[in-house]
C-alpha positions as CSV (number, residue, x, y, z in Angstrom):
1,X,8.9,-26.7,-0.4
2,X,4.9,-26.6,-0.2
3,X,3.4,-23.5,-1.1
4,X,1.5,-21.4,1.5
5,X,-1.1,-19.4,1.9
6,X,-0.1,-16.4,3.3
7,X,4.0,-16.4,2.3
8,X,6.7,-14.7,4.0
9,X,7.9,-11.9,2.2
10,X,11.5,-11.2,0.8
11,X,11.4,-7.4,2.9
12,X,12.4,-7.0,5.8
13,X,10.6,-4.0,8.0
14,X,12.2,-0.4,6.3
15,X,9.2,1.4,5.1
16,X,9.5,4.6,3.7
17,X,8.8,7.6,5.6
18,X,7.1,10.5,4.2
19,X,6.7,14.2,5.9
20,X,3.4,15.2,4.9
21,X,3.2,19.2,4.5
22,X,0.5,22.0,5.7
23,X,-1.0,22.9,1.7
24,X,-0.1,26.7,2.1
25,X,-1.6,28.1,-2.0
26,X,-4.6,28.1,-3.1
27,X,-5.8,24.6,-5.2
28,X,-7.6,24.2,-8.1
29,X,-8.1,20.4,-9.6
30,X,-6.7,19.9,-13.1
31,X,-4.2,17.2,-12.8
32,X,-1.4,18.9,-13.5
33,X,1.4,19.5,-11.0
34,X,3.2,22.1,-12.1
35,X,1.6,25.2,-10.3
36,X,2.3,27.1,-6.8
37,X,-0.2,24.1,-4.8
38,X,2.7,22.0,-5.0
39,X,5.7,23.4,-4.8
40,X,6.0,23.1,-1.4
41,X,5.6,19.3,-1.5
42,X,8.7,16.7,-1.8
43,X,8.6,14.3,-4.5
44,X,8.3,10.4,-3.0
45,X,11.6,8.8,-3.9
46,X,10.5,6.5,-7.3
47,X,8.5,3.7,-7.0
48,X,10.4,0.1,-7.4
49,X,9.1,-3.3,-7.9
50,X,6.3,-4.4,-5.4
51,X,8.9,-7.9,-4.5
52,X,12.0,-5.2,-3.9
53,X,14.9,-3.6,-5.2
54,X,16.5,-7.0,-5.8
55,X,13.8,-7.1,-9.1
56,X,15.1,-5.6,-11.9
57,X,13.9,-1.3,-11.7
58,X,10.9,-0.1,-13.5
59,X,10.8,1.1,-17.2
60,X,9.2,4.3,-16.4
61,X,9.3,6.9,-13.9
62,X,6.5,6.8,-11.0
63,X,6.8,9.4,-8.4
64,X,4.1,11.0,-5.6
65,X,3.7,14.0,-3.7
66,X,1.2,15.2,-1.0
67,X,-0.1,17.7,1.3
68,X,-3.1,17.9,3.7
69,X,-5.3,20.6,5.2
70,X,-7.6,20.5,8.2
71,X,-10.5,18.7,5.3
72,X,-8.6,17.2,2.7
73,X,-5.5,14.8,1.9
74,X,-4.1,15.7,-1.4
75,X,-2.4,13.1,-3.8
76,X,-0.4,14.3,-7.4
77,X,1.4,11.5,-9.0
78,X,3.5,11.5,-12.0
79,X,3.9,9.0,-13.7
80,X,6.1,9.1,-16.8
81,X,5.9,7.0,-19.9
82,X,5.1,6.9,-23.6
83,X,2.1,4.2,-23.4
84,X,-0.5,6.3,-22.2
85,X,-3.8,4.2,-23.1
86,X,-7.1,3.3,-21.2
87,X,-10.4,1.5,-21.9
88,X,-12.1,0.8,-18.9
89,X,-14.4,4.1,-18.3
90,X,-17.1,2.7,-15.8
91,X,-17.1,3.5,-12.2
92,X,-15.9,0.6,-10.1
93,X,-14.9,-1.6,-12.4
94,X,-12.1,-3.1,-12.4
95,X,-9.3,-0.7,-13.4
96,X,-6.1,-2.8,-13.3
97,X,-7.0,-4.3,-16.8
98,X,-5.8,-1.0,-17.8
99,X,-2.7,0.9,-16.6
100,X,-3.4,2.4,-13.5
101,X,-2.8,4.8,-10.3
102,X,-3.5,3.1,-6.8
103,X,-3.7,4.3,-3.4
104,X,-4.3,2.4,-0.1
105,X,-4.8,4.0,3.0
106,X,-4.7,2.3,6.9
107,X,-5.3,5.5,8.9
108,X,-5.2,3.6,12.0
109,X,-1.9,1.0,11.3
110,X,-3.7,-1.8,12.6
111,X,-4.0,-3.5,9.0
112,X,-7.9,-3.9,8.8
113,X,-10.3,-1.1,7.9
114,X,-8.9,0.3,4.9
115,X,-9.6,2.1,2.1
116,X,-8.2,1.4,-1.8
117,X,-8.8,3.7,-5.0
118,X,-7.2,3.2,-8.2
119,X,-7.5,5.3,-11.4
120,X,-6.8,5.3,-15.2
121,X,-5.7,7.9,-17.2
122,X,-9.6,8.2,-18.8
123,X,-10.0,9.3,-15.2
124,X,-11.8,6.3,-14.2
125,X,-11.9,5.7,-10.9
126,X,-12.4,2.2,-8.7
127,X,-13.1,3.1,-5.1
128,X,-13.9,0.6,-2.3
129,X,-13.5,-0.6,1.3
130,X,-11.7,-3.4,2.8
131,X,-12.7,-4.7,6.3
132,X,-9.1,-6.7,7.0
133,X,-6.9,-8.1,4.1
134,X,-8.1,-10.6,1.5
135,X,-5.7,-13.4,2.8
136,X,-6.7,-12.9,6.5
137,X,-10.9,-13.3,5.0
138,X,-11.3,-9.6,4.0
139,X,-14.3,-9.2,1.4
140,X,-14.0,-6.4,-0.2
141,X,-17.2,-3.1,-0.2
142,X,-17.0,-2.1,-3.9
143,X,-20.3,-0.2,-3.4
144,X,-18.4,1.7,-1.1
145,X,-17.8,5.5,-2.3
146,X,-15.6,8.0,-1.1
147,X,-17.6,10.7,-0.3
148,X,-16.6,14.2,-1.7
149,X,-14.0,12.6,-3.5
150,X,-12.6,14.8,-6.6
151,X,-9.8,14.0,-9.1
152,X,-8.2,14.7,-12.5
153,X,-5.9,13.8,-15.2
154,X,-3.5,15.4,-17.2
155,X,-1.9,13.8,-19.8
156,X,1.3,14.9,-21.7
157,X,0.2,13.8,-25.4
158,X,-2.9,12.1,-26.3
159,X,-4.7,8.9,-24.6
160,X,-4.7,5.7,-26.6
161,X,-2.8,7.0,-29.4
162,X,0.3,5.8,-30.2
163,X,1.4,8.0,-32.7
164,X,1.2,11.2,-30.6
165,X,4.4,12.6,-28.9
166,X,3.4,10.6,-25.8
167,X,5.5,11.4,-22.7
168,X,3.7,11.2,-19.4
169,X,0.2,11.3,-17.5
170,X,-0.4,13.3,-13.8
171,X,-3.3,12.6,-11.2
172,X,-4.6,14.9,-8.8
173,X,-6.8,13.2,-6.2
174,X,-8.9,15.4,-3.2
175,X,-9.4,12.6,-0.5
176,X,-11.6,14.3,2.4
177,X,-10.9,13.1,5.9
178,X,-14.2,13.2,6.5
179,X,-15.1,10.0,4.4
180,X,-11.9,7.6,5.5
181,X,-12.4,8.0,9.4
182,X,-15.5,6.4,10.5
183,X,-13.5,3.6,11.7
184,X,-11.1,5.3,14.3
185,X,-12.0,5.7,17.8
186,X,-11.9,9.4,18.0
187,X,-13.5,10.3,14.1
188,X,-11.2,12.8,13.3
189,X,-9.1,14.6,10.9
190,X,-5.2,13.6,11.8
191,X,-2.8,16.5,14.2
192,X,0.4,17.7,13.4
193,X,2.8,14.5,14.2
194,X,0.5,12.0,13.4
195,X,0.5,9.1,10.8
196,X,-1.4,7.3,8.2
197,X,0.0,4.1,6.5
198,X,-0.2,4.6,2.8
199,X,1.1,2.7,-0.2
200,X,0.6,3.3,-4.0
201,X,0.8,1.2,-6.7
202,X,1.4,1.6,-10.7
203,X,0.2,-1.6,-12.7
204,X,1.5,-1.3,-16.2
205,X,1.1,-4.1,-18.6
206,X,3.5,-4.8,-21.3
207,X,2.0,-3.7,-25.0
208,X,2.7,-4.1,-28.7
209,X,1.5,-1.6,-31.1
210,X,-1.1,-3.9,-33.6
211,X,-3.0,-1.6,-36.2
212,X,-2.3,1.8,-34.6
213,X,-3.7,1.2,-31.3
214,X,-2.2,-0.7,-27.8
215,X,-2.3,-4.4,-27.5
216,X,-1.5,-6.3,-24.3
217,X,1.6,-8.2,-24.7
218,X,1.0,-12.4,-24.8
219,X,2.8,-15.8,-24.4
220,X,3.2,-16.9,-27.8
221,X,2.4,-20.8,-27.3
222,X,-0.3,-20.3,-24.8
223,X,-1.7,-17.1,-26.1
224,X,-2.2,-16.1,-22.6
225,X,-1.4,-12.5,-21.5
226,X,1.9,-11.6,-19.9
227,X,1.6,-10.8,-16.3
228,X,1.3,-7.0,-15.3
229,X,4.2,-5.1,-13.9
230,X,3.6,-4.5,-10.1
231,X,5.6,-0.5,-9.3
232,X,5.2,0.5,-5.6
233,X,6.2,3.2,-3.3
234,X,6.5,0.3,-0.6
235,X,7.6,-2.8,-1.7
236,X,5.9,-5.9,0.2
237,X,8.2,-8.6,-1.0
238,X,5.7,-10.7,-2.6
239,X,3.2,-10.1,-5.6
240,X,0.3,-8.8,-3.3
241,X,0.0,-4.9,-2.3
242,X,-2.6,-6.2,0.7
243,X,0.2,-6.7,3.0
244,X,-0.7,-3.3,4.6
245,X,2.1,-4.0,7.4
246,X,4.8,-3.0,5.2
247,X,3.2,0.2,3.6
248,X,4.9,3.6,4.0
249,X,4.3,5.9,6.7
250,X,2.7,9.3,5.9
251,X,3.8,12.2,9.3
252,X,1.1,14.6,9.1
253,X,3.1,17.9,9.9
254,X,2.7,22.0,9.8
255,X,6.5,23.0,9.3
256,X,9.7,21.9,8.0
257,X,11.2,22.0,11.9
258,X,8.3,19.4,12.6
259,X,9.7,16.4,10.2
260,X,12.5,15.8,12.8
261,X,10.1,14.3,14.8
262,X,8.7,12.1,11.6
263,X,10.5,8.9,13.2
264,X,8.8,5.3,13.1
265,X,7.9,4.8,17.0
266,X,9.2,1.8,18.6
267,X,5.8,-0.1,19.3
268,X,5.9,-0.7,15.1
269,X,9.0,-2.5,15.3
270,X,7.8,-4.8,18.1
271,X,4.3,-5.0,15.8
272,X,6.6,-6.2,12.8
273,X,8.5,-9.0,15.2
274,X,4.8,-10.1,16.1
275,X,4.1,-10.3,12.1
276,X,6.9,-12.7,11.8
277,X,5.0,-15.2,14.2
278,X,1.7,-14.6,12.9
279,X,3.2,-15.6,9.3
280,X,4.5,-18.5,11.2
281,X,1.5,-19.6,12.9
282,X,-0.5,-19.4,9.7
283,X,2.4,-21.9,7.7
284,X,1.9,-24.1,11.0
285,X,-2.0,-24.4,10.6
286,X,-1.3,-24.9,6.9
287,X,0.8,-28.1,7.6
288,X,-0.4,-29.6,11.1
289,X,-4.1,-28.1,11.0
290,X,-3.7,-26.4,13.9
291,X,-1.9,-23.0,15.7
292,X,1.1,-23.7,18.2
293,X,1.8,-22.1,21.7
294,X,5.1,-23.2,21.1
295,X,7.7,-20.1,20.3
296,X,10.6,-22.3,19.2
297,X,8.1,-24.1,16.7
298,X,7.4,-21.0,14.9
299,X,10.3,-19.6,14.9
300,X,11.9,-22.9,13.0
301,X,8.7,-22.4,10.5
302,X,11.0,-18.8,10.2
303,X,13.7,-19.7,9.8
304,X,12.3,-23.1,7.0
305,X,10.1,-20.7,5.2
306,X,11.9,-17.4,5.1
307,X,12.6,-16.8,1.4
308,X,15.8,-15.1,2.8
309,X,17.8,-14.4,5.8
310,X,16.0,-11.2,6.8
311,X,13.3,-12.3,8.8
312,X,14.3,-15.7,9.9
313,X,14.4,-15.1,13.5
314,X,12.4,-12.8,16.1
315,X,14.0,-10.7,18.6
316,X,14.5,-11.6,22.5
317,X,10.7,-10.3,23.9
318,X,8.4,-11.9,26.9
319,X,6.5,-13.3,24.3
320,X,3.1,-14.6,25.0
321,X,1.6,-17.2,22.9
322,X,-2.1,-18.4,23.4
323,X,-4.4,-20.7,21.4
324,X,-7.6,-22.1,21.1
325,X,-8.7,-24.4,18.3
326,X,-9.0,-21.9,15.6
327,X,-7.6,-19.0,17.0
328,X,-4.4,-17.3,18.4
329,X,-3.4,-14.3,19.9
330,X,0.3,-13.2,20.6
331,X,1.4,-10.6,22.4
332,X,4.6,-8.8,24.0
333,X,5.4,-5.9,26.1
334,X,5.0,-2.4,24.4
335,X,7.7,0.1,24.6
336,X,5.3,2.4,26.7
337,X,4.7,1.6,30.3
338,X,2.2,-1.0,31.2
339,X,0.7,-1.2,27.6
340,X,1.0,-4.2,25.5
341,X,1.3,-5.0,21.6
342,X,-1.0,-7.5,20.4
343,X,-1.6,-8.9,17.0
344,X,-4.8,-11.8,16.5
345,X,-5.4,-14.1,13.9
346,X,-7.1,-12.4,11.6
347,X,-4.3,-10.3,11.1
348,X,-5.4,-7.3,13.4
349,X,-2.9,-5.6,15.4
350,X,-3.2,-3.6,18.7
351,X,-1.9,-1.8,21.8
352,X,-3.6,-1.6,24.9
């Protein structure tokens, strides 16, 4: 089967949900997680591989929590571990040569305008801004700073030393509102019941110990390095975290009573059927050089390409399907009166 561009993953639509608590303690940043601040705040179940639970589990524990106030979003991950190393110490480089901490964040669930930040445990930090995925043309801001931005590290043991009793490293990161909401329409902080899409991501490379120090792990007739583990909160079914359809949702809420409302609204599911056809028309272009107003072409591309039976088919909508010669837009009725959910072909969802 030819390869593709933008491939279908092996997920279906079942992102995690996450009640994001009222921060009721006083905080102060040091990177640990083990005081009052965050006692109130549920661990994330533990990240798996980014391509599913069907890979095999991750060697080491990764788990997040989180809290908000009427300023800030709060982030404290854990990630457990004995190789606790780091090299990288320059602002906006890139951090994924080392272990790292990631965060992406689509305030608006529309899969463009969003924001990325990763970490080591130097406390390094990579920040930047991404107008719409890479596969759908997205060049990346990496002069872009988060403004106000604070974080820390705390590591259990000691960084790039092998010999210590090495057992885990914690992040803290402050995120104001303030700098992550320029793109929505109504520049604001989020209300009780609303939700972000976030995902987070640990890249851990496989090491040797050469000489007392950490050595990335290689093939040993090519010399080249092994590939990275990929450990996600959200798995996206493929090898690429920028699939921001499939990240978790974060419920912004003030109470325990409030997370029985933290349910995935309806017009999300009808977003993800639309996915399916824009992964469709974008394996169509890739063989016939063009898009197809046609729904029972794509949805044979679905059920050819699918790497598995859970997103071969689309369910019974009104679809509409237009074209032009280097653009698409498909759309189908939204679960709210008179409103309908669109998604283009860049990538870009909507509901009007």
């Amino acid at each position: 089967m030819k390869p593709v561009r933008i491939p279908i993953p092996s997920v279906g639509f079942n992102p995690p949900v996450y009640p994001c608590r009222r921060a009721v303690e006083p905080f102060t940043l040091d990177g640990r997680l083990d005081k009052p601040f965050w006692e109130t705040a549920p661990y994330t179940d533990p990240f798996i591989d980014i391509e599913g639970e069907h890979k095999p589990a991750p060697r080491f524990r990764t788990q997040v929590k989180m809290l908000w106030d009427d300023e800030n979003l709060y982030i404290g991950a854990s990630l457990e571990g004995n190789e606790i190393w780091g090299t990288v110490n320059e602002r906006d480089a890139v951090i994924f040569q080392d272990n790292d901490f990631e965060i992406f964040i689509d305030p608006d669930s529309d899969t463009h305008q969003y924001y990325e930040f990763e970490m080591n445990a130097l406390n390094t930090v990579w920040d930047l801004f991404l107008p719409a995925a890479y596969r759908d043309k997205g060049n990346a801001l990496n002069g872009y700073d988060i403004q106000g931005l604070r974080t820390a590290v705390y590591v259990d043991g000691r960084v790039n030393d092998p010999s210590a009793p090495n057992k885990s490293w914690s992040a803290e990161v402050v995120i104001p509102f303030a700098s992550i909401i320029e793109c929505l329409p109504h520049k604001r902080a989020p209300q009780n019941g609303e939700y972000y899409r976030l995902n987070f991501s640990r890249v851990h490379w496989k090491t040797d110990i050469l000489e007392g120090s950490y050595r990335k792990c290689t093939e040993p007739v090519t010399g080249n390095l092994l590939p990275e583990d990929n450990w996600v909160l959200a798995p996206t079914g493929v090898i690429n975290i920028h699939y921001p359809e499939l990240w978790a949702f974060v419920f912004f809420t003030g109470t325990t009573e409030d997370e029985t409302s933290c349910i995935i609204p309806e017009d999300e599911y009808r977003k993800w059927e639309l996915r399916k056809l824009y992964y469709a028309q974008n394996i169509y272009l890739d063989l016939n050089g063009c898009y197809t107003s046609q729904l029972k072409e794509l949805t044979l591309i679905l059920e050819h390409y699918s790497p598995n039976d859970i997103n071969r088919c689309v369910k019974a909508f009104p679809y509409k399907i237009e074209t032009t010669s280097h653009t698409f837009e498909i759309s189908c009725p939204s679960a709210h009166p008179d409103k309908t959910v669109i998604i283009y072909s860049n990538g870009k969802t909507e509901i009007r």
